[in-house]
C-alpha positions as CSV (number, residue, x, y, z in Angstrom):
1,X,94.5,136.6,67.8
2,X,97.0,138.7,69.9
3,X,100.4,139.4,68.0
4,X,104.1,140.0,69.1
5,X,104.2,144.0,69.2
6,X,108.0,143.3,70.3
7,X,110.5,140.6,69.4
8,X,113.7,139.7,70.3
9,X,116.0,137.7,67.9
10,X,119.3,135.7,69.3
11,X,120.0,139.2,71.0
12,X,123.4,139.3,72.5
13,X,124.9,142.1,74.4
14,X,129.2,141.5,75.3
15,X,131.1,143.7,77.3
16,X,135.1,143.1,76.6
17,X,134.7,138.9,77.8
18,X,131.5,139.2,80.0
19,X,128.0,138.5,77.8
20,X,125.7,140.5,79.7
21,X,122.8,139.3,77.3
22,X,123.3,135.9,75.6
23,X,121.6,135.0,72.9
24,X,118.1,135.8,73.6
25,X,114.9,135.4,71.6
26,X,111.3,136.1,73.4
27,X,108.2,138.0,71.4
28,X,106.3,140.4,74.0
29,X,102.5,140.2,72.8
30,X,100.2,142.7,72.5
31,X,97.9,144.0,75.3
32,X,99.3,141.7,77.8
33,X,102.5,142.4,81.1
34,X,105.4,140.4,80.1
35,X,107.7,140.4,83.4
36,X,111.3,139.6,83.3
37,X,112.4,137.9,86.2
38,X,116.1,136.5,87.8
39,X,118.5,136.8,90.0
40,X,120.8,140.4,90.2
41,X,123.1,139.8,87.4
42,X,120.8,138.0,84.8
43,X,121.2,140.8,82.5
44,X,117.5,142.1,83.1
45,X,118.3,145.4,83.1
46,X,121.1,144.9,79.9
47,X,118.2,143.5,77.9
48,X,115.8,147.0,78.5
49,X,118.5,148.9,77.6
50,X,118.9,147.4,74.3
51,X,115.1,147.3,74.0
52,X,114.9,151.3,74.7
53,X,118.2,151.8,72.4
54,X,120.6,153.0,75.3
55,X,123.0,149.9,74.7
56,X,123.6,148.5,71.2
57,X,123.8,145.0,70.6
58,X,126.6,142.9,70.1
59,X,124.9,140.7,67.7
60,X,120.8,140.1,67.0
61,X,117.8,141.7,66.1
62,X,115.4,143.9,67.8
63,X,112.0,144.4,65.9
64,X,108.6,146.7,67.0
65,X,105.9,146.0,64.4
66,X,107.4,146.4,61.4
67,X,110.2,148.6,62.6
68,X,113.7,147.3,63.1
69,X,115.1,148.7,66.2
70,X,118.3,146.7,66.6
71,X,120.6,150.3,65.3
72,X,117.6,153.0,65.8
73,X,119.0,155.7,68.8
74,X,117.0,156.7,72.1
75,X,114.9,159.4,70.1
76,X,113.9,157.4,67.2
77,X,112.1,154.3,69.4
78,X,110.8,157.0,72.0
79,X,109.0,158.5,68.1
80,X,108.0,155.2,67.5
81,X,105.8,154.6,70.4
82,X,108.3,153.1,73.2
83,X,108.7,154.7,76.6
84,X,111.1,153.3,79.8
85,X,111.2,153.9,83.6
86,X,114.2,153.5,85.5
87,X,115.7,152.0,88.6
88,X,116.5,155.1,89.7
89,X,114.0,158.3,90.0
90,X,114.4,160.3,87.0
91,X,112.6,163.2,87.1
92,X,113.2,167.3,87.4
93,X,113.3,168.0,90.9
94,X,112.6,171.8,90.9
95,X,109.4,171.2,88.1
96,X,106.1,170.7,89.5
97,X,104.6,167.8,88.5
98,X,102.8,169.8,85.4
99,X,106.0,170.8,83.9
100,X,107.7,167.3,84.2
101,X,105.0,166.1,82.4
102,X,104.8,168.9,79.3
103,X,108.6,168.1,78.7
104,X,107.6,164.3,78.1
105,X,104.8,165.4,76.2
106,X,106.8,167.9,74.1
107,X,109.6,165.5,73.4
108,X,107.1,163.4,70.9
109,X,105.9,166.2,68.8
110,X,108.2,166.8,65.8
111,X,108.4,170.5,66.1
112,X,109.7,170.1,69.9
113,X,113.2,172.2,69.5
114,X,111.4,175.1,67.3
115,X,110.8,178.3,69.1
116,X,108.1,179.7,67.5
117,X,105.1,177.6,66.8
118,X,100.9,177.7,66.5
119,X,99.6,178.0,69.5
120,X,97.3,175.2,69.6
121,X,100.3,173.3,69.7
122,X,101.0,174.4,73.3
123,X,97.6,173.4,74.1
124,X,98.0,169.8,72.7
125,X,101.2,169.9,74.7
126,X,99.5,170.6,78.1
127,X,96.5,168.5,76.8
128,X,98.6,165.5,76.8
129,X,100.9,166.4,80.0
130,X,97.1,166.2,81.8
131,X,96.2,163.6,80.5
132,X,99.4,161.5,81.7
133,X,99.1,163.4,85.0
134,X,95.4,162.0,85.3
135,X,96.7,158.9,84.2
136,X,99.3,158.0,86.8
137,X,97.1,159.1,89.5
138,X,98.6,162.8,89.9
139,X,95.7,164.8,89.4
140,X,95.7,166.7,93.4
141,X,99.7,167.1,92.9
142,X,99.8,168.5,89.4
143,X,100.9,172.2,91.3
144,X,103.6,170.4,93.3
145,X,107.2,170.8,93.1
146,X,108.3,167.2,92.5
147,X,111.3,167.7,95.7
148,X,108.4,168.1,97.2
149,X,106.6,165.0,96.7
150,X,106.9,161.3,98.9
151,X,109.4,159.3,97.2
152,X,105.9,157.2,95.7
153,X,104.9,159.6,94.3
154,X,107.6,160.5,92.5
155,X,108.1,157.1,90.7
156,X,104.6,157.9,89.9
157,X,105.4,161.0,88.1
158,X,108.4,159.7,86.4
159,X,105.8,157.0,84.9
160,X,103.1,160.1,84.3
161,X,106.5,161.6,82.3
162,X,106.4,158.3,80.2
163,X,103.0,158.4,80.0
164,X,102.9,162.0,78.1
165,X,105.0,160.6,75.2
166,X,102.3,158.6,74.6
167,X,103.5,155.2,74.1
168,X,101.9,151.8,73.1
169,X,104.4,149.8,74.9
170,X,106.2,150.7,78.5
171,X,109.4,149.2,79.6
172,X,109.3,149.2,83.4
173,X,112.6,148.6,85.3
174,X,112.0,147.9,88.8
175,X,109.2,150.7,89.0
176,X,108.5,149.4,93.0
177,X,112.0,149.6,93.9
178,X,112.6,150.9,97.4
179,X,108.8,151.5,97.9
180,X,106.7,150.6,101.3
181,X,103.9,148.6,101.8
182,X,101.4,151.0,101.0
183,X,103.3,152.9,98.2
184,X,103.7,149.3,96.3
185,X,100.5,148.5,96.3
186,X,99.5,152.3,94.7
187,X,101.6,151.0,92.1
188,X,100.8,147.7,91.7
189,X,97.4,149.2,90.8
190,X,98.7,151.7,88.4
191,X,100.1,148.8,86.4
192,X,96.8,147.7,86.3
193,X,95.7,150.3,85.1
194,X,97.9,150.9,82.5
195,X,97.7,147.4,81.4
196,X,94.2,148.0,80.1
197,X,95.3,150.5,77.1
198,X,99.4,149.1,76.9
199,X,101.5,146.5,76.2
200,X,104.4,146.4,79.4
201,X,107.7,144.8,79.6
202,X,108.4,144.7,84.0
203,X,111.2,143.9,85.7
204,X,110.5,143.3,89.3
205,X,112.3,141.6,92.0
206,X,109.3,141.5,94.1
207,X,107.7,138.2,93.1
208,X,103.9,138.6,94.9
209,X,103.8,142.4,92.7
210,X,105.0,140.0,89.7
211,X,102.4,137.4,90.1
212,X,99.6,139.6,90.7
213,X,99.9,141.6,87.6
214,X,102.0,139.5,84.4
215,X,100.1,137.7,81.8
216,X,103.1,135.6,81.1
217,X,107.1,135.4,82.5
218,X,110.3,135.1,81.2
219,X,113.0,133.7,83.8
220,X,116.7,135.2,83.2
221,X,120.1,133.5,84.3
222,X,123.6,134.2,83.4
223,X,121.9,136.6,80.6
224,X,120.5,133.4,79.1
225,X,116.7,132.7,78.8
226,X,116.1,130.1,81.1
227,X,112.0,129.7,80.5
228,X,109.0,131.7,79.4
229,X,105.5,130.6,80.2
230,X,102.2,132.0,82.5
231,X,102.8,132.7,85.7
232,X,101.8,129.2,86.8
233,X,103.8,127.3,84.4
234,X,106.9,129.5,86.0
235,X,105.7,128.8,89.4
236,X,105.0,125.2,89.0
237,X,108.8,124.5,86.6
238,X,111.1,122.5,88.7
239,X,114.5,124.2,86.4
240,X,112.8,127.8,87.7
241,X,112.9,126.6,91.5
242,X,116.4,125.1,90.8
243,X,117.9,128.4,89.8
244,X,116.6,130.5,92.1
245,X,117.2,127.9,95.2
246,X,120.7,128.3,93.9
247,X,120.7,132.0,94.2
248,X,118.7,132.1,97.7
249,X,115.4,133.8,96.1
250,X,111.8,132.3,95.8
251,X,109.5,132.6,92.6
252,X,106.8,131.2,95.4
């Protein structure tokens, strides 16, 4: 029987009089793409921050397993087994694609900040950097300066940076975000990919990329939770299609 790896409890989030995040309870199962959907404003992007630990929450309770997240800091949850993409590219531009990845891959080990150290554990280090590299699809660009790379591939390689810390769940914010035809599709299928070894928290504003990959949905408005079901459940509910006739979008 699949299990929540990740659960939310009445998870608020309040900056001065605005409630980003209101509220909120939603368990993220294991082995399946859990996609977080609403208009901008929703507090999508509020709730994956206090997922990843760069917000705190106002009130509520974060749990991973048997971990309690709700107060752990960025470090601790990325130890843990928890990495996050961004809206924005977030890579080294003057790396190559290798060396973006070894940082990732360093930053899990334990040892990362000594200097002097065996060295089979560089060779773990560049193990796992290949393997994320191989991973995300990289494997002809791993000798590329990332500045040098399409704008594609370098959402890729910020996911291959992800990958290397070896995590069990991902938190995806927007990972197709202004991507082309062709580039979204490449991704698309990475999810895909991914989705076969990890649990994934997505949030995507394009719907058909939504629909083709997520196991189940939760709809956001007003940072309240305004339904959670399979993607035909959220296609089909007549309160989704409300909300988001109101706001101009289409879950269609």
């Amino acid at each position: 029987m699949t299990k929540a790896i990740l659960s939310t409890r009445d998870l608020s989030k309040s900056f001065g009089g605005l409630v980003a995040v209101d509220s909120v309870t939603i368990d993220f199962m294991e082995s399946r793409v859990h996609a977080i959907i609403g208009p901008n404003g929703a507090g999508k992007t509020t709730l994956i921050n206090l997922l990843s630990g760069e917000l705190l929450p106002t009130s509520g309770k974060i749990t991973f397993g048997d971990n309690d997240l709700t107060r752990q800091p960025v470090h601790a949850i990325s130890q843990l087994g928890i990495g996050r993409s961004y809206q924005k590219t977030n890579i080294f531009p003057e790396f190559t694609c290798l060396k973006n990845c070894w940082l990732g891959a360093q930053s899990r080990m334990s040892t990362s900040m000594r200097f002097f150290r065996p060295a089979k554990a560089y060779s773990e280090v560049r193990l796992r950097a290949e393997r994320a590299i191989d991973l995300c699809g990289l494997n002809d660009r791993i000798d590329t300066v990332a500045s040098a790379m399409s704008y594609g591939e370098q959402r890729q390689l910020e996911i291959g940076m992800m990958l290397a810390t070896e995590p069990n769940l991902l938190l995806l914010d927007e990972p197709l975000a202004g991507m082309g035809t062709d580039e979204s599709q490449q991704v698309v299928e990475l999810i895909k990919r991914l989705a076969e070894e990890h649990s994934v928290v997505l949030i995507e504003h394009d719907m058909d990329a939504v629909f083709a990959v997520a196991d189940a949905l939760t709809v956001m408005v007003n940072g309240k939770v305004l339904a959670t079901g399979t993607p035909e459940e959220i296609r089909n509910s007549q309160e989704v299609q409300d909300a988001y006739l109101g706001t101009g979008e289409d879950v269609a």
